[in-house]
N, C-alpha and C positions, 0 to 999 in steps of 0.2 A: 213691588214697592207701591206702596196706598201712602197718598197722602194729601193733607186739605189745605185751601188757601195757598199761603209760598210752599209748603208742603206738597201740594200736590202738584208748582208748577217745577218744584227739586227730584220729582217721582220720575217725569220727561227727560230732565237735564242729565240726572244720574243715569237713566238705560240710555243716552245719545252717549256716554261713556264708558260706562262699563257694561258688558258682553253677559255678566251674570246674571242683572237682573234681568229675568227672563216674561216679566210683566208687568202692568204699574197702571194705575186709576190716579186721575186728578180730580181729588174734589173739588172743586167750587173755585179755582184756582187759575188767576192769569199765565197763561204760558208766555214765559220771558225766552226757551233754551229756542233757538234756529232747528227745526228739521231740516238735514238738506235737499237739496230739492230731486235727489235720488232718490228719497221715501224712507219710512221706518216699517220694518215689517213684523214686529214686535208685538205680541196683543196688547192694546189699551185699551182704557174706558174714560171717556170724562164723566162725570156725574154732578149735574150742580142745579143751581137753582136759576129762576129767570134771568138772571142778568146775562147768563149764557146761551141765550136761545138763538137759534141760529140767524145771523142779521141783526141779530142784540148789541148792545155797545160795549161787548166784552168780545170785541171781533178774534182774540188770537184761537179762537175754537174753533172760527170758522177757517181761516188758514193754516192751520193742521193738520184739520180733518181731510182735507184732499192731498195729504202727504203723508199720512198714516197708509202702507199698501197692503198690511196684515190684519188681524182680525181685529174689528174695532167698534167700539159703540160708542154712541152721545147721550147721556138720559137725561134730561130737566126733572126736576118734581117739582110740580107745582105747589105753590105757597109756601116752599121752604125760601131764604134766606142764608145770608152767609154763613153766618154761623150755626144755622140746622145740621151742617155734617160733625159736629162736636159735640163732645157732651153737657156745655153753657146750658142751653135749653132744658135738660133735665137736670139740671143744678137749682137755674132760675127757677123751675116748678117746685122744688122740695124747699126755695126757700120761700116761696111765697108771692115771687115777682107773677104779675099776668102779661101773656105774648100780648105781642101786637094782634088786634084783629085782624083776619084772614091769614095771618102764620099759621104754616103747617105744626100743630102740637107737636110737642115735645117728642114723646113715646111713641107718638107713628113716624118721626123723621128721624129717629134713631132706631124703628124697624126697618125702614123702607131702607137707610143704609146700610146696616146689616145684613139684609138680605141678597141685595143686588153684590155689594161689596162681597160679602159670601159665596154668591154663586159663579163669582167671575176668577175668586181666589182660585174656589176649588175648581172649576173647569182649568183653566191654565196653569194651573201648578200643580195637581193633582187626576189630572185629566178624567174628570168625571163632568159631563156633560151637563148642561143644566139648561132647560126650557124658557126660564126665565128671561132670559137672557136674547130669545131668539123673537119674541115680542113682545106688544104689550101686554100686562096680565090682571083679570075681571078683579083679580085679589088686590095690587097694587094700584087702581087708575091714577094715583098722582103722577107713578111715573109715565112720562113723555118721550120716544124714544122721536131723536134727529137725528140729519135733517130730514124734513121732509111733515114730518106729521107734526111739528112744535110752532106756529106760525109766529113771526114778529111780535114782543110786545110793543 
């Protein structure tokens, strides 16, 4: 289950309840659901933009993350914004709006979620393995993986 914003923090709530879904990425998205303090061992991803950096003032990532006990990643992109996991951004382009400067464009924050979001599909649900995943990559530098390498903004 992928999903962005409340989306993504319904991806969490929905696998703390039901058993099927067997993986689930939060974009950019407050986690409201309680892990309990048993652990989930489920693969996740968070993927989101600074406001989630580790020690950031979007703190429920960081108390998750040491209660997630199965395979699990954090990724920031730099310069994206809330709504770079959507496709507003490449709307806004086609109609003419200009981002904010230092926003991540349009067309490389709807590659960069594609890609990651793709490679984490297909490793956990289709068990095909994928690199990406496993660090940072010279192709992607926006993405940031946490904690650890993403420092406070």
């Amino acid at each position: 289950m992928v999903g962005q914003s409340i989306g993504g923090s319904s991806a969490m709530a929905t696998m703390l309840e039901d058993s099927r879904v067997r993986a689930g990425i939060d974009m950019d998205g407050t986690a409201y659901a309680r892990i309990p303090k048993s652990g989930f061992s489920r693969p996740f991803m968070f993927l989101g933009s600074a406001q989630h950096v580790s020690g950031g003032p979007a703190d429920t990532w960081d108390r998750d993350w040491k209660l997630l006990t199965g395979w699990k990643r954090w990724i920031v992109l730099s310069g994206a914004e809330h709504q770079s996991f959507t496709d507003i951004p490449l709307l806004s382009d086609a109609l003419g709006i200009t981002p904010l400067p230092g926003v991540l464009p349009a067309a490389r924050a709807s590659e960069l979620t594609r890609a990651y979001g793709a490679a984490f599909l297909d490793q956990h649900l289709k068990g095909k393995r994928h690199p990406l995943l496993d660090q940072p990559s010279s192709r992607y530098p926006e993405a940031e993986f946490c904690p650890g390498s993403c420092a406070p903004s």
